[in-house]
C-alpha positions as CSV (number, residue, x, y, z in Angstrom):
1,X,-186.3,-65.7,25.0
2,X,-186.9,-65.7,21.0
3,X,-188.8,-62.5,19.3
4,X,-191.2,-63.7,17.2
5,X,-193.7,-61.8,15.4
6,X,-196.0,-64.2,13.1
7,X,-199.2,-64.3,11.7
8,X,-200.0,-61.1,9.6
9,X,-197.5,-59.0,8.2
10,X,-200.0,-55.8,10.1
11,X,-197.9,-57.1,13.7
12,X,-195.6,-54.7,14.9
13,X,-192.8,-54.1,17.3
14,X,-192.2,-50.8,17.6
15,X,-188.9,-50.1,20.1
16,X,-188.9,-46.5,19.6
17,X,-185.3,-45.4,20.9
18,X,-185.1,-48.3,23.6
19,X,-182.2,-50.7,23.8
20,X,-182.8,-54.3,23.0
21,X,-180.7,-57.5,24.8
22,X,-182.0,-61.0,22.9
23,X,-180.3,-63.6,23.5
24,X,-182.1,-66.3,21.3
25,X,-183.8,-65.9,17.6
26,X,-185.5,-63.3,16.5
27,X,-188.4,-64.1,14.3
28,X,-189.9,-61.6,12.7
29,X,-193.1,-62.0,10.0
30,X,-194.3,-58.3,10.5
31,X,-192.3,-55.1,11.1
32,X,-189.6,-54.4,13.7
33,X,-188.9,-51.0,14.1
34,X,-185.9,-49.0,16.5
35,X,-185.6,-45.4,15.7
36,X,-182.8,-45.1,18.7
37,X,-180.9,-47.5,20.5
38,X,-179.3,-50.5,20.4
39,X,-179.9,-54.1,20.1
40,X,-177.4,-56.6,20.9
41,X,-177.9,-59.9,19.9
42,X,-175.7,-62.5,21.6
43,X,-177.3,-66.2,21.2
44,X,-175.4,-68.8,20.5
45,X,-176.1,-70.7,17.4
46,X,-178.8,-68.7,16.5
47,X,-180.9,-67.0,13.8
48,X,-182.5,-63.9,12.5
49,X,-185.5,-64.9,9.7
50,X,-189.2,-64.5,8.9
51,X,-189.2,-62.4,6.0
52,X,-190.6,-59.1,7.5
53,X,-189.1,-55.9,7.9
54,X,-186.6,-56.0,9.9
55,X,-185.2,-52.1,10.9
56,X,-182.5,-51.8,14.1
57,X,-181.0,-48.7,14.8
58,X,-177.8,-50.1,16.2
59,X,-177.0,-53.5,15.9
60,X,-174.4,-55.2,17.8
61,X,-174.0,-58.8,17.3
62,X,-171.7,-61.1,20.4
63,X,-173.1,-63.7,19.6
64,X,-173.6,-66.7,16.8
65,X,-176.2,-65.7,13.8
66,X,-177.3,-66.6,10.5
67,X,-179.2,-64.1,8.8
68,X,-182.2,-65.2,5.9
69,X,-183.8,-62.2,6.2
70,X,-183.4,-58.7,4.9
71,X,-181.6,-56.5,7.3
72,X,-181.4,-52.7,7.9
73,X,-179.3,-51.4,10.8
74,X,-180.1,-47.5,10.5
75,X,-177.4,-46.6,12.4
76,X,-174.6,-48.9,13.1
77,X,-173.6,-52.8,12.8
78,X,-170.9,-53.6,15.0
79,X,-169.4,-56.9,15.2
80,X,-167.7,-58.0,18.5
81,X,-166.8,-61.5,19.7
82,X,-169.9,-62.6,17.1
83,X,-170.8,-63.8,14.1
84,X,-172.9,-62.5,11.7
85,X,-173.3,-65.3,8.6
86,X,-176.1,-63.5,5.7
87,X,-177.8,-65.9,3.7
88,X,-178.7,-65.0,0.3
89,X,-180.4,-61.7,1.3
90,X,-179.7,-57.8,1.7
91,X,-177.9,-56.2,4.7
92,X,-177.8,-52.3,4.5
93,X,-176.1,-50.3,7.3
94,X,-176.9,-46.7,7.3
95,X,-174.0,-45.4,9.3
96,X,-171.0,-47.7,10.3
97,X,-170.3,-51.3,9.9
98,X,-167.2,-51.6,12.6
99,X,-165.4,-55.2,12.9
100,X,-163.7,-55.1,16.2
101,X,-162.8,-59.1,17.1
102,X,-166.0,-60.7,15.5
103,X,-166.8,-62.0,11.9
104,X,-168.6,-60.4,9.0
105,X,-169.5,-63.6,6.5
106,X,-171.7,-61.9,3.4
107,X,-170.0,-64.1,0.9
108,X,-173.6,-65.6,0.1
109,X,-175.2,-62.5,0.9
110,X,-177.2,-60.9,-2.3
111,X,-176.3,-57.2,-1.0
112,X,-174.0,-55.4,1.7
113,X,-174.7,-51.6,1.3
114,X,-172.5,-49.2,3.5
115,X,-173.6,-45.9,3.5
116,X,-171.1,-45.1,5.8
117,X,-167.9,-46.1,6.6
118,X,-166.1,-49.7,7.3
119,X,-163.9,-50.1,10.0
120,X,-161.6,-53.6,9.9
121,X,-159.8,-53.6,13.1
122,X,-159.6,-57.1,14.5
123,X,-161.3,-60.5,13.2
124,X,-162.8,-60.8,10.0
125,X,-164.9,-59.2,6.9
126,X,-165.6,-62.1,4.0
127,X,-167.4,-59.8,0.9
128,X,-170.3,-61.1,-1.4
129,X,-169.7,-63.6,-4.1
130,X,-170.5,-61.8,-7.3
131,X,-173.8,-63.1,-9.2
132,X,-176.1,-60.8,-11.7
133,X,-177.9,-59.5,-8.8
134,X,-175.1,-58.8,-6.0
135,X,-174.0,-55.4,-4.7
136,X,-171.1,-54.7,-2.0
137,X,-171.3,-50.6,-1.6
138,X,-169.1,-48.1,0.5
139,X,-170.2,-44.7,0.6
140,X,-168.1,-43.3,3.3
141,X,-164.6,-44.3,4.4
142,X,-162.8,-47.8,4.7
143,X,-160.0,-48.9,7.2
144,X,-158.3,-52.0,7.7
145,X,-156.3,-52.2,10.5
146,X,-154.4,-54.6,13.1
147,X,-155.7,-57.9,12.8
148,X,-158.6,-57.1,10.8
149,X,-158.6,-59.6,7.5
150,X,-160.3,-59.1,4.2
151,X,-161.6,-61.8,2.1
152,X,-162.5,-60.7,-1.3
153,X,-163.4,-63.8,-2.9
154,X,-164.3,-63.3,-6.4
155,X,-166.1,-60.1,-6.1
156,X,-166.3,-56.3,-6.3
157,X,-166.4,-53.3,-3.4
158,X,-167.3,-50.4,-5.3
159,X,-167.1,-46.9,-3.5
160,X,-170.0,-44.6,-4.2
161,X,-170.1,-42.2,-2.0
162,X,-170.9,-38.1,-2.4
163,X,-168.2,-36.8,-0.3
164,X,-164.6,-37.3,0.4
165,X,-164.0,-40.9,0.8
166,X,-160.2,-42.1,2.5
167,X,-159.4,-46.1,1.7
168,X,-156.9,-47.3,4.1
169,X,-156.2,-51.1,3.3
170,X,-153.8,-52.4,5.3
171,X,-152.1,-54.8,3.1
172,X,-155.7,-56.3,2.2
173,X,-156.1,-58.0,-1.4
174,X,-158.7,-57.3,-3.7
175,X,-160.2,-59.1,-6.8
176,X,-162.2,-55.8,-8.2
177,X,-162.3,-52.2,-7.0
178,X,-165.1,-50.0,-8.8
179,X,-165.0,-46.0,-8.0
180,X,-168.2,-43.9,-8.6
181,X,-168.0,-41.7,-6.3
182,X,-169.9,-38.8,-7.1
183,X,-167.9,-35.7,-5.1
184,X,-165.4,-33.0,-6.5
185,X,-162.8,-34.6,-4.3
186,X,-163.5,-38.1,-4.8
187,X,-161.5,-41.2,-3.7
188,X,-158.1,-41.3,-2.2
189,X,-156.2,-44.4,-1.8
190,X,-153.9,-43.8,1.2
191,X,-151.0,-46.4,2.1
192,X,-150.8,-48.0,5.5
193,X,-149.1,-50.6,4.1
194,X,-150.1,-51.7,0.5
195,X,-153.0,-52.9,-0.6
196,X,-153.4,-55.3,-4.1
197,X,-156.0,-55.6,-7.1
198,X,-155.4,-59.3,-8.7
């Protein structure tokens, strides 16, 4: 069955630390909240939208979505045998963003913010095309490993994290790599292979 929250943007679903299994839209005009938990989204062909707030704790997408809404996993976005396709809006993950067999499309995405690390193990991770207003952030680590692929388009990942942050890339190819990171030991570039700035 769908979620749908319409009317005035006062509705709430408030999940508290409960788990979540939808396997249809979710369709949200007011506020969805999960302060624990995990919701795993895995309808096929399927969308997330409404323009409210839309807050997860973890996310785990196995299934199809496209994504018009603003979208804050507090926790975790992990990406199985799913797709998750942002449209021309923000995604920030607070802790992880893990690629394990499923696909990450952001390429029209206005804003991917990491605040933790990215893990590329298997399937694919497609980063924002660059525009005046779009943002690709890592503030903890980044691995890309075994089948995982990176496609960097035109854009920018820019590391700005406050601590220690290790980039293990696999071979992956990059158009532009920006380091702010803010920490005494900054930003190490470790070789698993090679990596490439064109």
């Amino acid at each position: 069955r769908q979620i749908i929250l319409s009317g005035k943007s006062m509705v709430t679903l408030n999940m508290a630390g409960n788990d979540l299994a939808v396997a249809d839209d979710i369709r949200n005009a007011g506020t969805i909240t999960q302060t624990g938990g995990t919701t795993t989204a895995s309808g096929a062909v399927k969308v997330i939208t409404g323009g409210g707030t839309t807050t997860f704790y973890n996310l785990t997408v196995t299934g199809t979505y496209t994504v018009d809404t603003t979208v804050t996993a507090s926790n975790n976005l992990t990406l199985t045998t799913g797709t998750y396709t942002a449209n021309a809006n923000t995604t920030t993950v607070g802790g992880t963003l893990s690629i394990n067999g499923g696909t990450g499309a952001f390429a029209a995405a206005t804003t991917l913010d990491c605040n933790g690390s990215v893990t590329l193990s298997a399937g694919a991770l497609t980063a924002p095309t660059p525009s005046a207003t779009t943002t690709f952030t890592v503030a903890g680590d980044w691995t890309i490993s075994g089948t995982g692929a990176f496609t960097c388009g035109t854009g920018t990942v820019k590391f700005d994290g406050a601590a220690v942050q290790t980039i293990r890339s696999n071979s992956a190819t990059y158009n532009n790599i920006t380091v702010t990171n803010a920490g005494a030991a900054g930003t190490t570039f470790a070789r698993l292979d090679a990596f490439a700035v064109y």
